[in-house]
C-alpha positions in Angstrom: 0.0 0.0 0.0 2.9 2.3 0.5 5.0 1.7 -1.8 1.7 2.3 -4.5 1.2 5.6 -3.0 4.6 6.3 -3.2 4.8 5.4 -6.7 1.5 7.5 -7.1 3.1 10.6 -5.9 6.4 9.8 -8.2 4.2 9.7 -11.8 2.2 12.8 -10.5 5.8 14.8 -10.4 7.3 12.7 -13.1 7.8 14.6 -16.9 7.8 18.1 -15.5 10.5 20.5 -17.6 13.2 21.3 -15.2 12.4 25.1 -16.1 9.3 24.5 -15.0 10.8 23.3 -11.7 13.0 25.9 -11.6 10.0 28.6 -12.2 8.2 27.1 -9.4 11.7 27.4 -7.3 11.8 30.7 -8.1 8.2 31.0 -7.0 8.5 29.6 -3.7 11.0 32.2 -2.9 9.2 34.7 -4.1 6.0 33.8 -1.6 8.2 32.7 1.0 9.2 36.5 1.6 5.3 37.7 1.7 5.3 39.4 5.0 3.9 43.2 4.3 0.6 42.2 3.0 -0.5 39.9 5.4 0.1 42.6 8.1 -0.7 46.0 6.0 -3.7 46.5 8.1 -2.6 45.7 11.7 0.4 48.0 10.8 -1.4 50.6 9.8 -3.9 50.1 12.3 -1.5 49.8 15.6 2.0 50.7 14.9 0.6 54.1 12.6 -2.5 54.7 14.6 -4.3 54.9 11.6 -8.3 54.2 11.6 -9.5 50.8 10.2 -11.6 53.1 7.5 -8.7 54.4 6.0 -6.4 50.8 6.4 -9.2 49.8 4.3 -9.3 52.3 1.8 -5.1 51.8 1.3 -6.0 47.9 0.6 -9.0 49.0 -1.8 -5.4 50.9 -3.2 -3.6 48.0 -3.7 -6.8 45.9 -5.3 -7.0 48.6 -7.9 -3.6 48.7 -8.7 -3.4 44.9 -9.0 -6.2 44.9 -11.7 -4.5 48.2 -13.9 -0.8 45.9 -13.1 -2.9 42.8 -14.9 -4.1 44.3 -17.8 -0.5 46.3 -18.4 1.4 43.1 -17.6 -0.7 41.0 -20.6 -0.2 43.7 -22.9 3.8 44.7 -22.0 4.0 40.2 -22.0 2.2 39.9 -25.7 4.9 42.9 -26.8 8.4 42.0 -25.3 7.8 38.8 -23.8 7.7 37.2 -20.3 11.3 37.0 -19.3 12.2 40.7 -19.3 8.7 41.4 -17.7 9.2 38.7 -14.7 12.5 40.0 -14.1 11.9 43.8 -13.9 8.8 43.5 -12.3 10.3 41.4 -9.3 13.1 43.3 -9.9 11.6 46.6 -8.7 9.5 45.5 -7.1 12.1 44.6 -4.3 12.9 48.7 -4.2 9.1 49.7 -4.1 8.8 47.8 -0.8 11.9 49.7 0.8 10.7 52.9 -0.3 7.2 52.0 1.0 8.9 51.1 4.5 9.9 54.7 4.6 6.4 56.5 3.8 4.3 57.4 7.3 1.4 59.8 5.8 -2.3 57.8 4.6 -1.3 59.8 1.2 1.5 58.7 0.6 1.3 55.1 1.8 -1.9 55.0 -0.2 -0.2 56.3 -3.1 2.8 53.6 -2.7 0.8 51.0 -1.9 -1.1 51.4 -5.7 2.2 51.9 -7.5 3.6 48.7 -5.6 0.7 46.9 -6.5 0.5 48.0 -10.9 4.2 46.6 -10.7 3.7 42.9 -9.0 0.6 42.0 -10.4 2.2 42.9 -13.7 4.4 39.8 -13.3 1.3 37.4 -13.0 0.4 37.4 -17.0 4.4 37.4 -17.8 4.7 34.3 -14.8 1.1 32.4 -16.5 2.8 33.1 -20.1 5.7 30.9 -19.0 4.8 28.4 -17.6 3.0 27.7 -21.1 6.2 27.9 -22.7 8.2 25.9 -20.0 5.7 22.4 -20.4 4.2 20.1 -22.4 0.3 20.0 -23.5 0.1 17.0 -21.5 1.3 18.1 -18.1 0.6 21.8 -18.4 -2.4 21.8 -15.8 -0.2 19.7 -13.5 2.6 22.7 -14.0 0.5 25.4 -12.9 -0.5 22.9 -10.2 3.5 22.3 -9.0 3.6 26.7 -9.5 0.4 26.5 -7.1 2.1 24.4 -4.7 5.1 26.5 -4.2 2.9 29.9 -4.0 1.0 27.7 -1.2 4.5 26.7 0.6 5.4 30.2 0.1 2.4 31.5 2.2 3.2 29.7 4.6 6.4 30.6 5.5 6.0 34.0 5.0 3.5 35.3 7.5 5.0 33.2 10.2 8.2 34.6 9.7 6.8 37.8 9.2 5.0 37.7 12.7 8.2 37.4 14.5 9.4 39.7 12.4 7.0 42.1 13.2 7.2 41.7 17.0 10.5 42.9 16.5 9.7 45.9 14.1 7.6 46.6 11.4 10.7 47.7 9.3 12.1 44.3 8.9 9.4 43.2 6.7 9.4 46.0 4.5 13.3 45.0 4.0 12.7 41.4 4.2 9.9 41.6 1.7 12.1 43.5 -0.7 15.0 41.9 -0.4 13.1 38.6 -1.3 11.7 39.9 -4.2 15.0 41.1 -5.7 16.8 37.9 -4.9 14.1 35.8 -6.7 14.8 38.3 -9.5 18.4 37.5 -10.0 18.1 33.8 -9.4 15.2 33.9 -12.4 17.8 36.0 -14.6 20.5 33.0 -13.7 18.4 29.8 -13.5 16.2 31.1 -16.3 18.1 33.3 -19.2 15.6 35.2 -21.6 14.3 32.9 -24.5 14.6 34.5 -28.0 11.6 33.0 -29.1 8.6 32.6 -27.0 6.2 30.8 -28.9 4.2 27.7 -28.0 1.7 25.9 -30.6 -2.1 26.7 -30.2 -4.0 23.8 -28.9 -8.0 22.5 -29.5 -10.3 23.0 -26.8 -12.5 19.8 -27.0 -11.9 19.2 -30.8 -13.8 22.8 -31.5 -11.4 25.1 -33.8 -11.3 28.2 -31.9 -10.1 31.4 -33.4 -6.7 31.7 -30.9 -5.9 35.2 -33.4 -8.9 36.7 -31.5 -8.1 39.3 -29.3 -9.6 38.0 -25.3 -12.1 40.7 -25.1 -13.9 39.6 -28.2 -13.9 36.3 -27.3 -17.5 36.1 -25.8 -17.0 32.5 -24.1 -13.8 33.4 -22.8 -15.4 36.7 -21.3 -18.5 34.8 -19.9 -16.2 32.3 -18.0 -14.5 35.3 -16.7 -17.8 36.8 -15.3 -17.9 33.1 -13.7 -14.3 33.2 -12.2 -14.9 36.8 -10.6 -18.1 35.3 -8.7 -16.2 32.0 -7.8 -13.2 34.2 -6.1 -15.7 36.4 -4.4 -17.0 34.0 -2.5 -13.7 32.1 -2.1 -12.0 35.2 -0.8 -14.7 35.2 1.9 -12.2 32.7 3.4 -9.3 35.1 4.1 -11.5 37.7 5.0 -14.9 37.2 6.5 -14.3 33.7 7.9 -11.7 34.3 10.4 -13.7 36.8 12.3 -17.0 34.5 11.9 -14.7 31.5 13.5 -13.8 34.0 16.3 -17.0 35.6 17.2 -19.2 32.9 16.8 -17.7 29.2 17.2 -15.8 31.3 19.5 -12.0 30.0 18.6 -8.9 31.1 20.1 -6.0 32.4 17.6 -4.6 30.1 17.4 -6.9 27.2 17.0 -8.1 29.5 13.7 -4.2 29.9 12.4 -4.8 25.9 12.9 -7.7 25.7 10.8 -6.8 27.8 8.4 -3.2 25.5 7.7 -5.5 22.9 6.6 -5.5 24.3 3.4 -2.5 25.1 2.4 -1.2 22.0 3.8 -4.1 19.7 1.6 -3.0 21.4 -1.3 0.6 20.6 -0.5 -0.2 16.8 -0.2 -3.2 16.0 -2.7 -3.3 18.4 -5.3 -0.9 17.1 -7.6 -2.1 13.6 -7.4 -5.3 14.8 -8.0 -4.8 16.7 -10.8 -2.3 14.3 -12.3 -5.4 11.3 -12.0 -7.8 13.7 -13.5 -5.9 15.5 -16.3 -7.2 14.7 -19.8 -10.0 12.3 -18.7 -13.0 15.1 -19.2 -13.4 19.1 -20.1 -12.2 21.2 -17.5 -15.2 22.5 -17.4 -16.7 19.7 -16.0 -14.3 20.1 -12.9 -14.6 23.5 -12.1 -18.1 23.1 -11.9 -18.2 20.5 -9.6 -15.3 22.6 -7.5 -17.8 25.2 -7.5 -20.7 23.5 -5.5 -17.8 22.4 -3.2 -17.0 26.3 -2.3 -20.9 27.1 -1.7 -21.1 23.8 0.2 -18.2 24.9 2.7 -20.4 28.1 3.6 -23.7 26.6 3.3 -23.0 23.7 6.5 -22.9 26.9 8.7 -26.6 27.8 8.3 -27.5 24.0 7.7 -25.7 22.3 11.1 -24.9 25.5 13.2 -21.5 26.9 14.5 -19.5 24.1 15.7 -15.4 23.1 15.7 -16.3 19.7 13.6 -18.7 22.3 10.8 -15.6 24.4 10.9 -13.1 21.3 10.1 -15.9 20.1 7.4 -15.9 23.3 6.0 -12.3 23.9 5.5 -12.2 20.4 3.8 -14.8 21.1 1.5 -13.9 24.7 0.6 -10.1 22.8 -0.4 -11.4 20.9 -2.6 -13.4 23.0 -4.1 -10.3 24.7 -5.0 -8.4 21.8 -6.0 -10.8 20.5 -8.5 -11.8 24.0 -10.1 -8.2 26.3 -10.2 -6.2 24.1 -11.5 -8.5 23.5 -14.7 -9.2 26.9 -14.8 -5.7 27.7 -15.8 -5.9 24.8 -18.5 -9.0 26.0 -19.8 -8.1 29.9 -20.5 -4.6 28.6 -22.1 -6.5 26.6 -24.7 -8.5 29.1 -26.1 -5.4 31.2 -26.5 -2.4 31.3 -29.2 1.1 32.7 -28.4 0.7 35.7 -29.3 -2.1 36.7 -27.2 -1.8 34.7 -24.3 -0.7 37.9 -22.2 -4.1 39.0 -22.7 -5.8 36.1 -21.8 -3.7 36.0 -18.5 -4.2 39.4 -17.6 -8.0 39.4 -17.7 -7.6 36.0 -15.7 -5.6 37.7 -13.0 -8.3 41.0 -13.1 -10.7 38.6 -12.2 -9.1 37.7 -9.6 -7.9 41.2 -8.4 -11.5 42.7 -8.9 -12.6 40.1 -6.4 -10.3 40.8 -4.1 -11.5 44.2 -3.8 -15.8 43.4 -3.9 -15.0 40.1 -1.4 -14.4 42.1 1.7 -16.0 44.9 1.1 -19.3 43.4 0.3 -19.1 40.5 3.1 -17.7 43.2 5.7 -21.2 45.5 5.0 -23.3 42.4 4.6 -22.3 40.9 7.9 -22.9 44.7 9.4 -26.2 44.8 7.9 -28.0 41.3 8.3 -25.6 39.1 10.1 -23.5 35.6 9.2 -26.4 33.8 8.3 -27.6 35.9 5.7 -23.8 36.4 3.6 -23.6 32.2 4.0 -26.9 32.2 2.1 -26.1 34.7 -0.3 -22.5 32.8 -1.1 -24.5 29.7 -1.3 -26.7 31.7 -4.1 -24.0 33.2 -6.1 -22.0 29.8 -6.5 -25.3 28.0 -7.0 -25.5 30.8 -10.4 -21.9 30.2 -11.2 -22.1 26.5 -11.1 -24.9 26.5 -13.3 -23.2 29.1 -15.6 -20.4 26.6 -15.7 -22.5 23.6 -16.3 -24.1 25.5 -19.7 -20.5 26.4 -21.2 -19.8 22.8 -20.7 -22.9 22.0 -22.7 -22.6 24.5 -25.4 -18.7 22.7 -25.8 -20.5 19.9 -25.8 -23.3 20.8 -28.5 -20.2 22.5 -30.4 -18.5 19.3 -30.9 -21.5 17.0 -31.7 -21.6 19.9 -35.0 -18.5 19.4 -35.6 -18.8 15.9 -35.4 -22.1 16.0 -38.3 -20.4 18.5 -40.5 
C-alpha cells in the first residue's frame, strides 16, 4: 500500500520540464518573503495609529492597482515577452517595498501601496505566459498545479516569519519583503536566461477550432467564464476575509486554534493536489471540474446555516472549501490557455488575474457591509446563491462545448 502511493506521488511529479521546476523554485521564494501584505492593516492600524476606514481604503489601493498591473502586464507580456517582464517587475518590485517602509502619511502610503501593487501583479500574465512555454500540452495543468504548490508553501512561511518579524519591528518586513523579491529576481535571470523566441503551438479545446488570433475581449466565451471566475473568487475570498472573524465571534475560537484551521489548506494542497490533478488531467473538459469545485466552495459556507457553528462544521468546512479549489483552479488555468495562441496569451492571462484582483477588492467589502447589515447567516446564504448561479453558468459552457463538438462531429 505504501509503496503504490509512493509510486502514485512519483508519476504525479514525473515529466515536468526542469524550467518549470526551476520557475516554481523561483516562486516559492518569491511567496516565502510575503510578510507586508498579510500585516498591512494591523500595521497601519497599531503601529501608525491609523483608523480601520482608512487601512481599508489603502488595501482597496492595492486591489485597484493589482487589476491596472494585470491588464498592463498582458499587454507589455504579448509585446516584449515574459522573461524581461518577470524579471523587472520582481526586480523593482524589491525597491518599491523599501521605499514603502519609509512612507508614514495615509497619502503617501496610499499612493505607494497602488504603484507597488501595478508593478507585482504585472508579473502574474508574464509568470502564467511561461509556464505555457516551460511544459508540455500534456502536463501543463499539473505545471500550474506544481507553481500552485510553491505559492502555497510560500504563504506559509511567510507570515509566520513575518510575525516574528513584526514583534520585533515593522521595518524588517518592508526590507525582508524586498530583499526577497529582488533575490528571486536574479536567481530567475541565472536559472532562467531570456528565450529569444517565445512561442508555444495553439491547442484545441475539445476538438472545436477556436479562433486563438482573436483578441480575449472579443472572445465572448472566454469573457463569460471570466464573469464566472470573478463570482467564484468572491465567495472564495470570503475565506481570508470574513471567515476568520465568523470562526472568532461565533464558534468562539482562540488564535490560534483559527491559524490551525486555516493551515489545513494550504497543507491539503501541498499533499493531494498534484495527485489529484495528475489522475484527473485529460480524462473530461475542465469545465466539468470547475463546476463541480464550485458547489464544493458554496457547500463549505452553506453547513454553517444547515448544522450551526461548531469546531467539527468548521473542520468540514475547511475540507470542502479545499477541494473546491483543487478541482476548479487548476483546470481553470488549463481551460483559458487553450483558447489562446502565443501571441495573445498575455491577454488572456491578464484578464484571468483581473478577475481575480476585482474580487479581491468586492470580497471584503461586500461581506464586511453584509455581515454589518444582516448578520452571518444571511452572507452564507447569499454565497450559497451566487456559487449556486456560477455553477450553473459553468455547467451550460460545458454543454454548449458539448453541442459544439456534436456539429462538428455532423459536418
Amino acid at each position: 500500500m505504501f509503496l503504490q502511493a509512493l509510486t502514485l506521488y512519483k508519476n504525479a511529479y514525473r515529466g515536468l520540464s526542469r524550467p518549470t521546476w526551476l520557475l516554481s523554485s523561483v516562486m516559492l521564494i518569491n511567496r516565502a518573503g510575503t510578510m507586508v501584505l498579510p500585516f498591512m492593516t494591523v500595521y497601519l492600524t497599531q503601529d501608525l495609529h491609523y483608523s480601520i476606514e482608512q487601512a481599508g481604503a489603502v488595501m482597496a489601493c492595492f486591489g485597484l492597482g493589482a487589476i491596472i498591473g494585470a491588464f498592463v502586464g498582458g499587454q507589455l507580456t504579448d509585446k516584449f515577452g515574459f522573461s524581461k517582464l518577470q524579471f523587472w517587475s520582481l526586480f523593482l518590485n524589491g525597491f518599491m517595498f523599501f521605499l514603502l517602509g519609509q512612507m508614514h502619511s495615509i497619502y503617501t502610503i496610499g499612493a505607494c501601496f497602488f504603484m507597488l501593487s501595478v508593478i507585482s501583479e504585472a508579473f502574474r500574465p508574464a509568470n502564467a505566459a511561461a509556464i505555457v512555454y516551460y511544459s508540455a500540452p500534456e502536463n501543463r495543468t499539473r505545471s500550474y498545479s506544481l507553481n500552485r504548490l510553491a505559492i502555497n508553501l510560500g504563504w506559509s512561511i511567510g507570515p509566520a516569519v513575518g510575525g516574528v518579524l513584526a514583534s520585533i519591528s515593522y521595518d524588517l518586513l518592508f526590507w525582508a519583503d524586498g530583499l526577497t523579491c529582488i533575490a528571486a529576481a536574479i536567481l530567475l535571470k541565472i536559472l532562467l536566461p531570456p528565450v529569444k523566441k517565445e512561442y508555444v503551438p495553439a491547442q484545441k479545446e475539445d476538438q472545436v477550432e477556436i479562433n486563438t488570433r482573436q483578441s480575449a475581449y472579443r472572445d465572448k466565451t472566454y469573457i463569460w467564464f471570466i464573469v464566472f471566475v470573478t463570482l467564484n473568487a468572491v465567495c472564495f475570498f470570503q475565506m481570508f476575509s470574513i471567515l476568520p472573524v465568523y470562526y472568532k465571534q461565533v464558534v468562539h475560537l482562540n488564535e490560534w486554534e483559527i491559524g490551525l484551521i486555516m493551515a489545513i489548506n494550504g497543507l491539503l494542497i501541498a499533499v493531494i493536489e498534484m495527485v489529484l490533478v495528475f489522475k484527473l488531467e485529460g480524462r473530461r473538459s475542465p469545465l466539468y471540474y470547475i463546476a463541480r469545485g464550485v458547489l464544493l466552495t458554496g457547500a463549505s459556507y452553506f453547513i454553517f446555516n444547515l448544522f450551526g457553528p461548531s469546531a467539527w462544521v468548521v473542520i468540514i468546512g475547511m475540507l470542502l472549501i479545499t477541494f473546491g479549489e483543487m478541482f476548479s483552479m487548476p483546470f481553470m488555468n488549463t481551460f483559458w490557455i487553450k483558447r489562446c495562441g502565443d501571441h495573445n496569451r498575455g491577454q488572456y492571462a491578464a484578464l484571468y488575474t483581473i478577475a481575480y484582483s476585482a474580487a479581491q477588492v468586492i470580497a471584503p467589502t461586500m461581506g464586511s457591509k453584509m455581515v454589518q447589515s444582516f448578520g452571518f447567516t444571511a452572507l452564507w446564504y447569499l454565497i450559497t446563491i451566487i456559487s449556486l448561479i456560477v455553477f450553473i453558468g459553468f455547467w451550460w459552457m460545458q454543454q454548449k462545448a458539448v453541442h459544439e463538438v456534436e456539429m462538428v462531429e455532423v459536418n
